[in-house]
C-alpha positions in Angstrom: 98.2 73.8 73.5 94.7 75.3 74.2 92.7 73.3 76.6 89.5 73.4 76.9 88.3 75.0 80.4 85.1 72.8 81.7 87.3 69.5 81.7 87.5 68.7 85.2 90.8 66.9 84.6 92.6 69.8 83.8 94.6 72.2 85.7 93.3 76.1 85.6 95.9 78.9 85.3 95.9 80.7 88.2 93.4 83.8 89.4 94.9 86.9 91.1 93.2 88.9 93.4 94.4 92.0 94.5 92.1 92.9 97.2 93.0 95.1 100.6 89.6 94.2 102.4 89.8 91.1 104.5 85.8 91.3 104.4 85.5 91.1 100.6 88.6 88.7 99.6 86.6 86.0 102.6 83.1 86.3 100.6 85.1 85.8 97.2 86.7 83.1 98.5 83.4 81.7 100.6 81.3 82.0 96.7 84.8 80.3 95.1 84.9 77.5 97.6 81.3 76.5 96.4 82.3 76.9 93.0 82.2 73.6 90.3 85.9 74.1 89.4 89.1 74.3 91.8 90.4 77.4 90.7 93.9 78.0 91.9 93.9 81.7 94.1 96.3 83.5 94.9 96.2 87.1 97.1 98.0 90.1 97.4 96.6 93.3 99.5 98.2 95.9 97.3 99.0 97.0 94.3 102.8 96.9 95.4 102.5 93.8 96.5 100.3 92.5 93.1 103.7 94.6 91.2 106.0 92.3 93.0 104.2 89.3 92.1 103.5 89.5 88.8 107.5 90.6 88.2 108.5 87.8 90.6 110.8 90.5 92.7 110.9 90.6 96.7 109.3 87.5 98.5 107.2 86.6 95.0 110.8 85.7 93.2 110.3 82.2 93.1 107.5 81.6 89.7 106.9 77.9 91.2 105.2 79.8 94.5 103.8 83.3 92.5 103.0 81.8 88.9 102.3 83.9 86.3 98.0 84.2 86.5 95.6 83.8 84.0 93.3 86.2 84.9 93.9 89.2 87.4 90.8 90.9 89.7 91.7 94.0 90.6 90.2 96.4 93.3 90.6 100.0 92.7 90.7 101.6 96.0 94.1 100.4 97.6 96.6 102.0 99.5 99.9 102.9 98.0 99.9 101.8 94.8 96.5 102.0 93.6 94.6 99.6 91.3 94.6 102.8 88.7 98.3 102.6 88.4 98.8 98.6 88.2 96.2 98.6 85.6 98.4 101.1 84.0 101.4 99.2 84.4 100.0 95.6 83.0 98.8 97.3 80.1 101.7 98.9 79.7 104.5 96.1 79.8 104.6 94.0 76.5 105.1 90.9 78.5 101.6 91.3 80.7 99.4 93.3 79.0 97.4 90.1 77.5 96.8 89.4 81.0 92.6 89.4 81.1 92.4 92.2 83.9 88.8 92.9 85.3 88.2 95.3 87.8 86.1 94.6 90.8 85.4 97.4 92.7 82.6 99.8 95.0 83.9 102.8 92.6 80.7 103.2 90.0 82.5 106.5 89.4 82.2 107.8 85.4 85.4 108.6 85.3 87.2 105.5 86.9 85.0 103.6 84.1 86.1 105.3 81.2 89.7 105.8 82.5 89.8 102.0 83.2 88.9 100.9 79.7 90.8 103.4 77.9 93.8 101.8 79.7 92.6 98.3 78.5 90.6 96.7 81.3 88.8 93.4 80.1 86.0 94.1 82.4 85.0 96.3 85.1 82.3 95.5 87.7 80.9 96.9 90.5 80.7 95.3 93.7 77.4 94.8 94.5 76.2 95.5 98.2 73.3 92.9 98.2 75.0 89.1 99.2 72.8 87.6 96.5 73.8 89.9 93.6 77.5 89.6 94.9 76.9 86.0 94.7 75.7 85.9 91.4 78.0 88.8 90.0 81.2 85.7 91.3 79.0 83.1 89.7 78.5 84.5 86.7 82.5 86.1 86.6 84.3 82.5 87.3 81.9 81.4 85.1 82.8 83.4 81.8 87.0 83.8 82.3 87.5 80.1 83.1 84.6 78.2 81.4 83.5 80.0 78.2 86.3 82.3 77.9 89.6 81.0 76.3 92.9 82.6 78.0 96.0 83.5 77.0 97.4 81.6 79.8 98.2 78.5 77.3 99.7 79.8 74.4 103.3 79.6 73.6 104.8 82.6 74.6 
């Protein structure tokens, strides 16, 4: 069943965010707190850690406690494994690669652009430094993948 995303009855999939800066991940969470909808979150610090989760394997085996998301941001810059490579990986893997991935990152590099859509990124976007435009730039995100955007997240699989 598709459900239509601005009932307020309904339940929203899940958002990942794979985010290694304490900083960032508390104004996210600060902008989704004020947010209309109660968007279930879920965190992991790495890309190992976002690996684990989305295969349920290590302390994310249980789905009922690490559910499958319907909609990943994903920060480039992480230690170990990089963003880069679980971008790779998603896209990759036949079950998760219609995962709606959208990078959120500082990197306005060229090459991490192109690389990132070649891969199959939804979206990219850049952090912005200035607290309105990062306020907006949430807004505007939450706004698109769970109000006007239908997911994947329902369909029978």
């Amino acid at each position: 069943m598709i459900r239509s995303n601005v009932m307020s009855n309904v339940q929203l999939p899940p958002l990942l965010v794979v985010e290694d800066s304490n900083e960032d991940f508390e104004s996210f969470q600060r902008y989704l707190d004020q947010y209309k909808l109660a968007i279930p979150v879920y965190r992991c610090t790495n890309g190992d850690q976002a690996l684990a989760f989305l295969y349920h394997t290590n302390r994310y085996s249980d789905p009922e406690t690490s559910p499958r998301p319907g909609l990943i941001l994903l920060d480039l810059n992480l230690l170990g494994t990089d963003g880069r490579e679980v971008l790779h990986q998603i896209k990759q893997d036949k079950n998760l690669k219609t995962l709606p991935v959208v990078v959120f990152t500082t990197s306005n590099n060229p090459r991490d652009i192109e690389t990132c859509y070649q891969q199959g990124v939804n979206a990219y976007v850049i952090k912005p430094m200035d607290i309105n435009l990062l306020k907006q730039s949430i807004h505007t995100l939450l706004s698109y993948w769970f109000e006007i955007t239908v997911l994947p997240y329902d369909l029978p699989g």
